[in-house]
MIBAZA-161063 format. One record per residue (C-alpha): residue number from 1; chain; z, x, y. Coordinates in steps of 0.05 Angstrom, whole numbers, plus 5000, padded with zeros to 4 digits. Layout:
% residues N
- NUM A Z X Y
...
//
This chain:
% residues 378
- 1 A 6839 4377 4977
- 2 A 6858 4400 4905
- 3 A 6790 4446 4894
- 4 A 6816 4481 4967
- 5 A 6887 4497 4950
- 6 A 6864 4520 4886
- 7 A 6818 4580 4913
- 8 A 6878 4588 4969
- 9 A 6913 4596 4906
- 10 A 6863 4646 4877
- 11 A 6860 4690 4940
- 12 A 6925 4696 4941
- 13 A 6937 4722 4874
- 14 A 6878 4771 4883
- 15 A 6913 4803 4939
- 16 A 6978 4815 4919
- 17 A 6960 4837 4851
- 18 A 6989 4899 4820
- 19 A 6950 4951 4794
- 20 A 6967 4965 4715
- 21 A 6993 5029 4695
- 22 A 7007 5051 4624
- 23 A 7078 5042 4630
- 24 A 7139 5005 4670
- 25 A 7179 5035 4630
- 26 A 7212 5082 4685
- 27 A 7177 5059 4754
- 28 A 7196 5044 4826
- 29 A 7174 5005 4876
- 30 A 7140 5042 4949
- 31 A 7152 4992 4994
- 32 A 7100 5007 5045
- 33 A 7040 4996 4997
- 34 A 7072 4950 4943
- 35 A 7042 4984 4886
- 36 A 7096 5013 4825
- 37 A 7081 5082 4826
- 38 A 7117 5128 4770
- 39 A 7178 5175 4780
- 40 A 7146 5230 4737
- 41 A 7097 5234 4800
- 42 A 7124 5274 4868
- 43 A 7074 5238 4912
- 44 A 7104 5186 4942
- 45 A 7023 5160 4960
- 46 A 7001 5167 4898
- 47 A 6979 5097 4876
- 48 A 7001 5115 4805
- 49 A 6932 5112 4764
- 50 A 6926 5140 4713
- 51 A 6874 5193 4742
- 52 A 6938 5219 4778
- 53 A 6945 5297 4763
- 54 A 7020 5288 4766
- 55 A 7014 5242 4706
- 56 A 7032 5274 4641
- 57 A 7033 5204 4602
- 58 A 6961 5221 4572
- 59 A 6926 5290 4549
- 60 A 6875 5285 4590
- 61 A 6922 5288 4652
- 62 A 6968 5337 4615
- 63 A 6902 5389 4626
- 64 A 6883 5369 4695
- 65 A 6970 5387 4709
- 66 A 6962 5449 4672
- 67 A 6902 5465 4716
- 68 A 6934 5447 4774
- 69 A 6989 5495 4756
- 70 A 6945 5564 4748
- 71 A 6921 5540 4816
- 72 A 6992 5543 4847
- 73 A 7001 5604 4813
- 74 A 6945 5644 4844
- 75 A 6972 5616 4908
- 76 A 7029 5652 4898
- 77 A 6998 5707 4910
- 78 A 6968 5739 4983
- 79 A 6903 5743 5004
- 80 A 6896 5814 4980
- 81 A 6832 5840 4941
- 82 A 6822 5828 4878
- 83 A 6854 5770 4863
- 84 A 6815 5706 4841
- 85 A 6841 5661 4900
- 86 A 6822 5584 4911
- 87 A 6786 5580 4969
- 88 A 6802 5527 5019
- 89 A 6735 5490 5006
- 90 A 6746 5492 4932
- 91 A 6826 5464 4943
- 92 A 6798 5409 4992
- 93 A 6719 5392 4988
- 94 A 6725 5334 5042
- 95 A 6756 5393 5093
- 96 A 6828 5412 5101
- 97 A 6884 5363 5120
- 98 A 6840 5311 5071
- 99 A 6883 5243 5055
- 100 A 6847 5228 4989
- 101 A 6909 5243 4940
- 102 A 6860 5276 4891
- 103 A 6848 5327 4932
- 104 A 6924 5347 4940
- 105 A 6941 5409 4909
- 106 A 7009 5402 4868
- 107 A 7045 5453 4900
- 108 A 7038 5471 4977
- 109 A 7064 5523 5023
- 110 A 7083 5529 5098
- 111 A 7096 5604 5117
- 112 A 7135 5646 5100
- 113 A 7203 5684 5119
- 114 A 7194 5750 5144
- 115 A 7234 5810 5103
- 116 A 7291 5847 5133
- 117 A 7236 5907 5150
- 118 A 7203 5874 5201
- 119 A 7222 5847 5272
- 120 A 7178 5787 5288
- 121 A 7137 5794 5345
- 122 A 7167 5736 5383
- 123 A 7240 5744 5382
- 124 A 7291 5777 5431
- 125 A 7284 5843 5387
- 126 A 7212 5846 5384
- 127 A 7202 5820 5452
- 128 A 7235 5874 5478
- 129 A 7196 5931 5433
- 130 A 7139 5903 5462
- 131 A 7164 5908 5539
- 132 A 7193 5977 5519
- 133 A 7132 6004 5487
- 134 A 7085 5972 5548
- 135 A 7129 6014 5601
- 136 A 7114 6077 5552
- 137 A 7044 6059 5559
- 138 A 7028 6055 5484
- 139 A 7008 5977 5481
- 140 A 6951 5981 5516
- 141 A 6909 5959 5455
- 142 A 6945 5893 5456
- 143 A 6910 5856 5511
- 144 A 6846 5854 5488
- 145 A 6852 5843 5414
- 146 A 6897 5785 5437
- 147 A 6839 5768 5473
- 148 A 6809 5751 5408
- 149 A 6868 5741 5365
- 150 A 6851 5690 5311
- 151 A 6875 5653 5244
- 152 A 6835 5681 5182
- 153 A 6794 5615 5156
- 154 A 6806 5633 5083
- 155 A 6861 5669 5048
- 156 A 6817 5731 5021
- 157 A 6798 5743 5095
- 158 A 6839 5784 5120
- 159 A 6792 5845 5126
- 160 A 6741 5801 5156
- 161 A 6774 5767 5214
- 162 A 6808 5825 5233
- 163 A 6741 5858 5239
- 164 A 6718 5792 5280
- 165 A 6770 5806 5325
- 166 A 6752 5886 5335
- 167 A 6689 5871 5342
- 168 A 6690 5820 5392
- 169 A 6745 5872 5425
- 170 A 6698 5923 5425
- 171 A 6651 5874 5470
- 172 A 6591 5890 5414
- 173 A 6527 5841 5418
- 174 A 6519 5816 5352
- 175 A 6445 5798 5362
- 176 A 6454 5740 5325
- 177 A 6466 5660 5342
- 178 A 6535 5637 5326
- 179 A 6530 5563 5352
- 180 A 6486 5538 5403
- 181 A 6457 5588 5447
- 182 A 6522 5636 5443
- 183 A 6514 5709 5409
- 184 A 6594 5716 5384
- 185 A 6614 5754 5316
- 186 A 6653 5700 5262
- 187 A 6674 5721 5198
- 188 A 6619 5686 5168
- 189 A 6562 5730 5201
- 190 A 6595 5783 5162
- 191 A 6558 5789 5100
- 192 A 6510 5839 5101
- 193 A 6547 5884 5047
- 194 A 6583 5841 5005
- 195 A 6566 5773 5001
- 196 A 6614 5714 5027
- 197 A 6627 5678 4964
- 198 A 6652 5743 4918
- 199 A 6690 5755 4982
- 200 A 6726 5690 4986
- 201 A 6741 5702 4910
- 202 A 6760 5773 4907
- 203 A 6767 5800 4976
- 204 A 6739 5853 5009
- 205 A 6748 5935 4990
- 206 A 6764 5989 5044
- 207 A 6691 6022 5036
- 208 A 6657 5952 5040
- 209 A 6698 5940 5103
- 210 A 6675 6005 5132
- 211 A 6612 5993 5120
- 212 A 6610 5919 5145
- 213 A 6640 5955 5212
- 214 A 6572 6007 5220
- 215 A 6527 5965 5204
- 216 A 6554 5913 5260
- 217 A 6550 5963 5321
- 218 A 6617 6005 5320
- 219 A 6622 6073 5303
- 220 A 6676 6078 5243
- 221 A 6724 6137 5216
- 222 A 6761 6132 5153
- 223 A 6823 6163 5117
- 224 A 6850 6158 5054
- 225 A 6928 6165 5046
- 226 A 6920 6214 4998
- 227 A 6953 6276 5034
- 228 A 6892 6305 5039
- 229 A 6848 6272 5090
- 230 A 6914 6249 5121
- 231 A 6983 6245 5126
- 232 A 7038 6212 5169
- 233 A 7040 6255 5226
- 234 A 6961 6251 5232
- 235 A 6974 6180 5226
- 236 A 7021 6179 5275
- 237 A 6966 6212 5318
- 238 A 6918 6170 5308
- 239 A 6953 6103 5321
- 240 A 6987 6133 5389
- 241 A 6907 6149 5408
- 242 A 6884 6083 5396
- 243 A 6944 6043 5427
- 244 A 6936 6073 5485
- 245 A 6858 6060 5495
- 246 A 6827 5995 5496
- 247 A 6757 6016 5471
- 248 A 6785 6052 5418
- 249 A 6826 6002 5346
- 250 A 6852 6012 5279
- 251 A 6858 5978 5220
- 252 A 6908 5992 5174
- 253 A 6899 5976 5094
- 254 A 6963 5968 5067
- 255 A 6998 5938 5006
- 256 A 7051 5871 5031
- 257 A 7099 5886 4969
- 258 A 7118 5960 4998
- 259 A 7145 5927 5075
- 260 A 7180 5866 5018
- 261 A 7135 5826 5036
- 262 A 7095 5771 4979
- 263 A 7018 5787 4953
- 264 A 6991 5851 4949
- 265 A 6932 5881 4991
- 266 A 6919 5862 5062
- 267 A 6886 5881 5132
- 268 A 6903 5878 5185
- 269 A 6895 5920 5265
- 270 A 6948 5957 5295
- 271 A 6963 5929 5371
- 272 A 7027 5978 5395
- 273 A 7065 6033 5379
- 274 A 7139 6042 5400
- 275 A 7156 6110 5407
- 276 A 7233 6115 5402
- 277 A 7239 6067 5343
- 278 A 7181 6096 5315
- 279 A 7150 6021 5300
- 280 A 7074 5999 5302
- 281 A 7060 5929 5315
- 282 A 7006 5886 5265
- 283 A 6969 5829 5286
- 284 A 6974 5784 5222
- 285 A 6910 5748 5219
- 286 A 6950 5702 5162
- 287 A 6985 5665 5215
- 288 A 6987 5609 5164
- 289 A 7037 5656 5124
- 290 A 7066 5716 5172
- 291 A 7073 5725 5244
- 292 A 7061 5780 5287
- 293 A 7113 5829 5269
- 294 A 7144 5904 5287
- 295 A 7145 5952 5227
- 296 A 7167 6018 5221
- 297 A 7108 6075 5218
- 298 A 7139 6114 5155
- 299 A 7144 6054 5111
- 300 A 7069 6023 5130
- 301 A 7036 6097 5112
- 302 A 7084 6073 5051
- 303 A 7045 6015 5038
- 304 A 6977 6061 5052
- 305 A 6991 6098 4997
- 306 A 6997 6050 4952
- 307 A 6931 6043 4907
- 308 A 6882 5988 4919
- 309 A 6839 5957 4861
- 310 A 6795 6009 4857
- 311 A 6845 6065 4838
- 312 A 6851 6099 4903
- 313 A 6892 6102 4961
- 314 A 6895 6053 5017
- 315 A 6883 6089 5083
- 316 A 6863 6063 5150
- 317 A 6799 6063 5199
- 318 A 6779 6081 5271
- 319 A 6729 6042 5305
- 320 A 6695 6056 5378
- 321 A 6625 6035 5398
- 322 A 6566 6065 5368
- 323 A 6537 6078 5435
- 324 A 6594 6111 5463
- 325 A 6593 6102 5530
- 326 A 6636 6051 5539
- 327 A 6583 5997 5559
- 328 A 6577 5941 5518
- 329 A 6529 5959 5451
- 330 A 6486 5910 5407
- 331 A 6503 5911 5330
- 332 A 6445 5949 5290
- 333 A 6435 5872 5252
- 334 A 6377 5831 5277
- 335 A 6330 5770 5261
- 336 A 6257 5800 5247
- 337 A 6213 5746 5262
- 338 A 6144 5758 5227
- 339 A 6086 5743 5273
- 340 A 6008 5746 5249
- 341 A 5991 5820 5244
- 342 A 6044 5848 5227
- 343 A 6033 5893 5159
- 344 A 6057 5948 5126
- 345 A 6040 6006 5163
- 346 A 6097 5973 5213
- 347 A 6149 5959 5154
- 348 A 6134 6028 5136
- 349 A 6162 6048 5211
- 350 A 6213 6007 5218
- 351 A 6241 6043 5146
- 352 A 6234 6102 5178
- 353 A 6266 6089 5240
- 354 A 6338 6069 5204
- 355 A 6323 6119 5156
- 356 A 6332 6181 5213
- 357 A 6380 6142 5249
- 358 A 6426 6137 5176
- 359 A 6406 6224 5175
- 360 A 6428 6226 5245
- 361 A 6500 6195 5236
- 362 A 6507 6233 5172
- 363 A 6488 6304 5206
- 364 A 6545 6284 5267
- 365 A 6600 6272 5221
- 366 A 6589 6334 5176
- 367 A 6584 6371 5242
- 368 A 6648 6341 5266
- 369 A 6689 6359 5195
- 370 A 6662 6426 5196
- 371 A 6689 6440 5270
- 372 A 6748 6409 5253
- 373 A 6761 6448 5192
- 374 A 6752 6511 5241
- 375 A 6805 6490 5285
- 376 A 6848 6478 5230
- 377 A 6833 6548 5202
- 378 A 6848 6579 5279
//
């Protein structure tokens, strides 16, 4: 029948039709979808429209490319406060590992190389440092914050998961739902003193961190590396003390550029101390970029020294339970659920109660410098 090989006809020239594109000029062929796509784009599954970010034959796409291009360049850099990072939802709305090539950044990364100054965690060298430092009984800390070792889930996170991962060391209740029925700390249930979004943009400062620790159920001392409040041997000290506990961790705020390696500011807790190579091993929580590596103590109170955003040193933290007793606390955050008859004579308590329990930390810790500014003076 003519009128039925006509619309065969039809059909068949509807399906291998070629979508237009502004110019053939200088096009090949990808073979596995049979659309032309052009060589000025690096996708080889782009379907070459002319939405294509790679595109520079129009304006329009010449700004979307230079957009695309201060993007990669804030990638270059760490996780580290104050920089004005891309978030992971902002780089990929539909979730990560998305297929839609509009949502492919133009320039992508998978780790990174670690310097010359450190000794990854997982070869012969470091491997041994590790069994060396365990029969020296200084890697005692390990276990259980590889209990709850985890991948930061955004690249200004670094001070948040790796107090997730003290936290949850330190066995504290969080009082709060994570999923389901399960009471677990995530580094999005930390956002009582800064909130999550100028976080995710910026990153998170030493004090805020400190802060996020108390107010979450741990009991929290800080130094500065300004030679002052510390130096290298108290440093020295005071990771040796908490690599050999397991209810006691540190965090160390450092800057990557002093230990050579890329980005600035970073977090992250300190998991062993070796003491005849005089090395400290960090738990990277930017597994997507660095491993677990061995650095040497002198050149990480290096990198504490170094001055953060704010104009003062870096410095590192000590964290325990609040209740000190080694049982298992509750974090000081909880839901208030407001029942009939409740006023303000019982907000008006409830004030007061944090209010002498705030006095009461504040009285401990001025007790504690003054005795130890007495034993210094002895």
């Amino acid at each position: 029948c003519p009128e039925a090989t006509m619309r065969r006809a039809r059909s068949l020239q509807r399906l291998t039709r070629i979508p237009r594109v502004r110019s053939f000029a200088d096009t090949r062929i990808n073979p596995t979808r049979r659309v032309r796509v052009p060589s000025t784009c690096a996708n080889e599954r782009c379907e070459a429209k002319e939405i294509c970010p790679s595109s520079a034959h129009t304006e329009r796409n010449a700004k979307k490319r230079k957009a695309m291009e201060e993007e990669r360049a804030l990638m270059e850099h760490d996780d580290g406060v104050g920089r004005g990072l891309p978030s992971v939802s902002s780089l990929f709305p539909y979730g990560p590992g998305s297929t839609d090539p509009k949502e492919w950044p133009l320039r992508s990364f998978y780790r990174r190389e670690l310097p010359s100054s450190c000794v990854k965690f997982s070869s012969k060298e470091g491997i041994t440092l590790f069994q060396e430092s365990l029969a020296q009984g200084t890697a005692a800390a390990y276990f259980p914050l590889a209990e709850q070792f985890r991948t930061q889930d955004e690249p200004a996170f670094c001070g948040l998961s790796t107090l997730t991962m003290v936290l949850n060391s330190l066995a504290i209740d969080p009082g709060r739902i994570w999923k389901g029925g399960w009471r677990w700390f995530s580094e999005e249930m930390l956002d009582c003193c800064e909130s999550l979004e100028k976080i995710r943009k910026q990153g998170i400062s030493f004090e805020k961190l400190a802060c996020l620790a108390s107010c979450n159920g741990a009991d929290v001392d800080t130094w500065r590396a300004d030679g002052k409040q510390t130096n290298e041997k108290m440093f020295r000290e005071a990771v040796i003390e908490a690599c050999k506990d397991t209810d006691r961790f540190l965090i160390a705020s450092y800057s990557r550029s002093a230990l050579g390696q890329t980005g600035e500011g970073h977090f992250s807790p300190v998991a062993a101390y070796h003491k005849d190579k005089d090395m400290v091993l960090i738990m990277d929580t930017a597994r997507f970029k660095y491993p677990p590596h061995w650095v040497s103590l002198p050149l990480l109170y290096e990198a504490m020294v170094k001055e953060d955003p704010t104009g003062m040193p870096r410095g590192y933290m000590s964290l325990v339970r609040a209740s000190g007793d080694g049982n298992p606390t509750s974090s000081v955050l909880f839901v208030l659920t407001l029942r009939e008859g409740f006023d303000e004579t019982a907000l008006r308590s409830i004030r007061r109660f944090f209010a002498n329990v705030k006095l009461a930390k504040e009285t401990k810790k001025a007790l504690a410098e003054k005795n130890q500014q007495q034993q210094q003076q002895q």
